[in-house]
Each structure stands twice: as C-alpha cells, then as structure tokens.
N, C-alpha and C positions, 0 to 999 in steps of 0.2 A: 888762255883767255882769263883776265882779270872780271870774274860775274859780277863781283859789287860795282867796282866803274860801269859795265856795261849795264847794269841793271838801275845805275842810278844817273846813268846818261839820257836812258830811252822810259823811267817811272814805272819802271818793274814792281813790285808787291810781293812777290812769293815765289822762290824756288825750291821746288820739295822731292826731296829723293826718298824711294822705298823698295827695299828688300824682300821677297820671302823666300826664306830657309827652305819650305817644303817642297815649292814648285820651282826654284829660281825665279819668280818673277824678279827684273832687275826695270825698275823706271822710274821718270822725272816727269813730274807736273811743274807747268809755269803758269801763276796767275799775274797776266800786266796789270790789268786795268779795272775795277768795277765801279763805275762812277755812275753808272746807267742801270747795274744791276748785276747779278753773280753773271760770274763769268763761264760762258760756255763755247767747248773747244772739243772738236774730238778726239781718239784716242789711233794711234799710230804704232804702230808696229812694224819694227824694220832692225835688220842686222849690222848695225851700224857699226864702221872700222873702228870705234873709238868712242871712248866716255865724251871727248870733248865735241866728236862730231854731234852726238846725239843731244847734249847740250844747248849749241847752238841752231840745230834745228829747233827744240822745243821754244826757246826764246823769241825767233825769226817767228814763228809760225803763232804764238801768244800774241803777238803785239800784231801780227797780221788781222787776229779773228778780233782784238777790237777794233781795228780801225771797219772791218767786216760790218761786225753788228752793229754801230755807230750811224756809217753811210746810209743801212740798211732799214734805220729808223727803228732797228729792235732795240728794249729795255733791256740790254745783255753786257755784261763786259768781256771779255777778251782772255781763253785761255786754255790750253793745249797738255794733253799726256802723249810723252815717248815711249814704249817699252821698246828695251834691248833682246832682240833677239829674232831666231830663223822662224816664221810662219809656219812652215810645216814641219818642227819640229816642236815647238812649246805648246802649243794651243792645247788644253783642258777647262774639264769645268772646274776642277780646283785652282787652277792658272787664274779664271776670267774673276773666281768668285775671290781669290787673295788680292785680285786687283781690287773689288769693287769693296772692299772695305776700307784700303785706303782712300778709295773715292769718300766714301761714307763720314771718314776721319776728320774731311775737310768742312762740314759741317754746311754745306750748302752754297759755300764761298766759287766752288768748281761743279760745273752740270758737264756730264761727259756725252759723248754721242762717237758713232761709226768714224772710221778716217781708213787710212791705207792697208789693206790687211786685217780689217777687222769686219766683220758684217753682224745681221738679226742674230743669230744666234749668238755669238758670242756675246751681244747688249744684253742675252735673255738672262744668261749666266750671273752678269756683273751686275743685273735688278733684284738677280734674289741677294744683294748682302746690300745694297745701297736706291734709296730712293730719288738721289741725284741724277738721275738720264735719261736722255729722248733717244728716239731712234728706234721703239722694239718695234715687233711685228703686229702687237696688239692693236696699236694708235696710229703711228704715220709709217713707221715700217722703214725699207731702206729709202733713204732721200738723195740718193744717185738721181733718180731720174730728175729730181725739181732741181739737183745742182746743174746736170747739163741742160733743162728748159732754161734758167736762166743764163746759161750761156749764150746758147742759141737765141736770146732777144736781144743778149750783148751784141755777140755778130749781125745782125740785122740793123743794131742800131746806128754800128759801126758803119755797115754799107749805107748805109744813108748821109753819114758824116762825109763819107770817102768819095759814094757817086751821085748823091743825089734821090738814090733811090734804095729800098730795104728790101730787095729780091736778092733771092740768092742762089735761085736756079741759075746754073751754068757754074757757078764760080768755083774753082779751083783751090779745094779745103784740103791742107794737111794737116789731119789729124794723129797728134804724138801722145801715143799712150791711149789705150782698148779695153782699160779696166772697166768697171762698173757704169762711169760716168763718161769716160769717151764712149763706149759701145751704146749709152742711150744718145750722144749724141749724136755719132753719126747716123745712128735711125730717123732722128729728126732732120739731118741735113740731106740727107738720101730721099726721104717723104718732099724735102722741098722741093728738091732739082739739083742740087749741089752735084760737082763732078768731086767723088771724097777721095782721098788719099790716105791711109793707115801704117801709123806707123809703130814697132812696140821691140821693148827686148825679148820678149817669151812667146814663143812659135804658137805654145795652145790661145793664148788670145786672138793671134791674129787669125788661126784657124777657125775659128768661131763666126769673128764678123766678116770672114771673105765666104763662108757655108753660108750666111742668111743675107750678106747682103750685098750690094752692086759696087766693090769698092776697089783700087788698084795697092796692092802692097808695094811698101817701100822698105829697102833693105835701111836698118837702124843708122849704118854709116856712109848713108848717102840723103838721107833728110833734106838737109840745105843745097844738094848741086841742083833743083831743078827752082822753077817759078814757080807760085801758088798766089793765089788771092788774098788767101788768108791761112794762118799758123793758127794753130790751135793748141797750145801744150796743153796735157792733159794728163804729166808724169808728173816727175819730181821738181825741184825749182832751180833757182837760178840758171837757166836754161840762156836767159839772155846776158851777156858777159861778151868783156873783149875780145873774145877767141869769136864769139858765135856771130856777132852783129856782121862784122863783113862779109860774111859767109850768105845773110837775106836776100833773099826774092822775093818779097812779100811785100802787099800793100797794107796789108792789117794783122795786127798780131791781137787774137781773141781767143783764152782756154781759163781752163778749168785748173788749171794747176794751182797751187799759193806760189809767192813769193819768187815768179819768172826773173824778177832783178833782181840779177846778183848785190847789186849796190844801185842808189836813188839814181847817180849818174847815169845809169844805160839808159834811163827815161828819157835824157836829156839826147843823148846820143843817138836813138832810136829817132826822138822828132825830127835831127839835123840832117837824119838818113830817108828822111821824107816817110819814114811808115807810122802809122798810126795806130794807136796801142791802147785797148782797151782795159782799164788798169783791175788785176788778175781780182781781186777781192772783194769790187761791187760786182762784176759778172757771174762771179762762181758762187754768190750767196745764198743760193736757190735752197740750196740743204738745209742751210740752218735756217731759212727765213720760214721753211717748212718744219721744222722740229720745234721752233719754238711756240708755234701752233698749239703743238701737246702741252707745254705751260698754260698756256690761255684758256686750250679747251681745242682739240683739236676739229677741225674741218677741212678736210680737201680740197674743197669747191675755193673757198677763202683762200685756203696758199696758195694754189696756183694761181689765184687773181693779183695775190700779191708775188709772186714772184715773176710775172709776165709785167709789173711795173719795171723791174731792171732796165728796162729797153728806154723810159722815161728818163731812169737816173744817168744811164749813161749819157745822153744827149745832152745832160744838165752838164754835168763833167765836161764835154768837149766844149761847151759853149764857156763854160766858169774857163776853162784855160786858155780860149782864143782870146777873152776880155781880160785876164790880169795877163796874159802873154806868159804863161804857165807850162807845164807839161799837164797831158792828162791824169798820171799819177800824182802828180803836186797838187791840183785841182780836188783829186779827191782825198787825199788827205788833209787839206784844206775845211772839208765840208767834216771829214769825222772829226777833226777837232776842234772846229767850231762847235758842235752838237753838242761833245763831252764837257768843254766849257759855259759854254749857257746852263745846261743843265745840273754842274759843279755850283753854279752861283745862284742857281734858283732854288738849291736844298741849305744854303747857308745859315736860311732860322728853323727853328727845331717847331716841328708839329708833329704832335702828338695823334696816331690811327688806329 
C-alpha cells in the first residue's frame, strides 16, 4: 500500500505509529478528519497477519468513524487506534497505561474509547496516563449496549422500509458475531418476538447466549445456506464481497459491524440483488453517540433518547436514495459530507471565544 496516495486520495490527517520497549506495545492511530471537532475512535486490538493488514484496518475504520459522527450530528471527527497483538496474552496495566500516553501525546486531536477486545477496565488503565477518553465505568461505562439499541431501531426501521410495518416479531434474524454488542442485541430481538439465529467462531460465546436465551445456533460455515429476514453482521468487516453476495437469502442486511463493504460497489450490487442495506455506520452509532454524552456532561436518559433517533435517520437515508436514485450507503455518505462541508465554510472567519 502506497499510505500517502491513499491517505491523500480519501483526506487523511495523521498516521501515527508507536512503540513500547517495556511491554511491546506495538500500534497505529489514524486521524482522518476533524472539521467538526477532535476526532474520536475507539481502540482495537487484534492479532493481525501483517503490519499492512493492520494498517489498512486502522484507515478503513478512521474514515468510517467520521463519516459515523457526522451523520450522527456529533461535534466529533473521525478516528481510530489498532494495537498489534493476541488479547490474552498482552493485556497489563503497564501495556494499557504505555498505551494511554501515547494517547496523551496527541494533545486532544484523538479521544480514544472501547472497540474489539478492549473493555472498562482496560479504559480505566489508559485514564490514569491521559485525559483523552470516554467509555469508563465511572460515567457511561461499556456502550455495547447503546451500540446494539441503535441497531435494533436500524432493523425496525428497515422493516418498515421493506414491509411496511416495524415489527419484528416472527422475523428470522441471523445474528454473526455474540460479542458484547451482538449478545445485547439479540436480548432485545428475542424481548421483541424475533425468531434469532446466532452465529460466531468461539464456542464460549455461543455457549453463553444459547444458556440465557431462546436462540438456534448456526455452524460458522454454513451461515449463508439457509433464508433469513434479516443478517445482522456483528463481526469483523467486509463480510459483503463478491464471494459472499451470491451466497444471500436475506431481505435486509442490518449489523453492528463497521465497514461490511468490502468496496462502495457491493452497495450497488446488493440493491440489483433486491436486498436492502442498512448502511453499517448510522446504525451502529449508538456507542459513540452515548460516550460522547461524557464530553457534554453525561446523562443516560438523554443518550438513549438520542440514540433511539437512529430509526428516524435511517428512514431519512432510504427516502434520500429512492429520490437521487442512489444506494443507501451513497445516501448517507452524501448527508456526512454535506454536514462536514457546511460546517468547513461556516468556520472560514476567525472569531475569537
């Protein structure tokens, strides 16, 4: 990968690598965008094959979180940490606390918060070296749960795009991926009526949510041979790809995951295949539309009111892409970059605060 082309193709800002000698911390912060305000992203942890893989994730997944906090109407811009390495063998508190000085380093430009393999305690770690991050346990805590509610009004809003109506009792939900934020949502799609489906690579998850709750497991490599209502990725990304789309049974694709398109085109390809695709980054905003609560002043009652508008934005999206004759991912990348533009040209004369 050539970074500078790519970074000066998509208006990247900052790729920052960091070292520590003591603990091996080994990772990469990306800042895309702050035109709205510092950029916040959360912090990822994963054993990635490759310097380049892990690269490209943090890129992909930067430029995702502003188009994220944009749609989402937050003052935030857009931006993402990777650490290199196995979950159950690096994690310390000198690991979390060498991380959160390089957080520190950045001088407020990057707010960090939870992401894959990170949870409360480890935020608790990375706040005693830097005052840059939401997500402890004192204020809003873990925001799995507000990321999968605002899924769950995404899907609803979907079935009402799709049938007419936003129940979703009966409907036939496969849910990919049991972590933090699948596992609350299937409790909410189970609470509704939903007949749920669960899918995952790691046997202790799935044994978790089939002990508490009413749900039929799917073996990982058979996912796609059956029908479903709706898909739900709630893994890793680019899940949608030329290998996977003809493989659909689905009327709606609605999850939690970032960055399900492999490339802008499956968006396109998904419409021609008649399914309708709730685009993965106003739905899953629930987390951060809650963490940044803790900026403002936090209140629970309030996020969760703003985070149950999802269900509004989405429907604004289907209706923006049926009138420009759009995809619904175009549609909403349409609204986050209109926002960041208006608001680029409304700071153009210097006022002094």
């Amino acid at each position: 990968m050539n970074k500078f082309d790519y970074m000066a193709k998509y208006g990247y800002e900052q790729l920052i690598y960091f070292y520590d000698k003591e603990t091996g911390l080994k990772g990469i912060t990306c800042i895309h965008d702050t035109t709205l305000g510092p950029a916040l992203g959360g912090t990822r942890l994963w054993n990635y094959a490759s310097e380049d893989e892990a690269v490209e994730d943090v890129l992909r997944l930067a430029r995702g979180m502003t188009y994220k906090n944009a749609v989402a109407g937050l003052n935030l811009g857009g931006g993402k940490t990777v650490l290199i390495g196995d979950p159950d063998k690096v994690k310390s508190e000198a690991y979390w606390r060498a991380f959160g000085r390089y957080v520190q380093s950045l001088n407020g430009r990057y707010i960090t918060a939870e992401d894959i393999n990170t949870n409360t305690d480890d935020m608790d770690y990375i706040a005693m070296e830097t005052s840059h991050i939401t997500g402890l346990k004192k204020t809003s805590g873990d925001p799995s749960p507000f990321t999968a509610l605002g899924v769950y009004w995404g899907m609803k809003a979907s079935c009402f795009e799709m049938y007419g109506s936003n129940e979703l009792k009966d409907k036939r939900v496969l849910v990919q991926g049991v972590g933090q934020v699948g596992y609350n949502l299937v409790k909410l799609l189970v609470q509704d009526g939903a007949k749920v489906f669960v899918s995952d690579i790691k046997q202790v998850k799935l044994d978790r949510v089939a002990s508490e709750l009413p749900v039929t497991i799917v073996p990982f490599g058979n996912i796609f041979k059956n029908s479903y209502d709706i898909f739900a990725p709630c893994a890793l990304g680019a899940i949608i790809n030329d290998e996977t789309i003809p493989l659909f049974k689905f009327k709606i694709i609605c999850g939690a995951a970032n960055n399900v398109l492999k490339e802008e085109r499956h968006g396109v390809a998904l419409q021609n295949a008649g399914i309708l695709y709730a685009p993965d980054y106003v739905v899953n905003a629930g987390g951060v539309i809650n963490v940044f609560q803790e900026i403002i002043g936090y209140n629970s009652i309030e996020a969760t009111r703003k985070v149950e508008k999802i269900y509004g934005k989405v429907l604004d999206i289907f209706k923006i892409a049926k009138e420009k004759q759009i995809t619904p991912a175009q549609a909403a990348n349409h609204l986050a970059e209109e926002r960041i533009r208006v608001i680029r040209n409304i700071r153009s004369n210097y006022i002094k605060r």
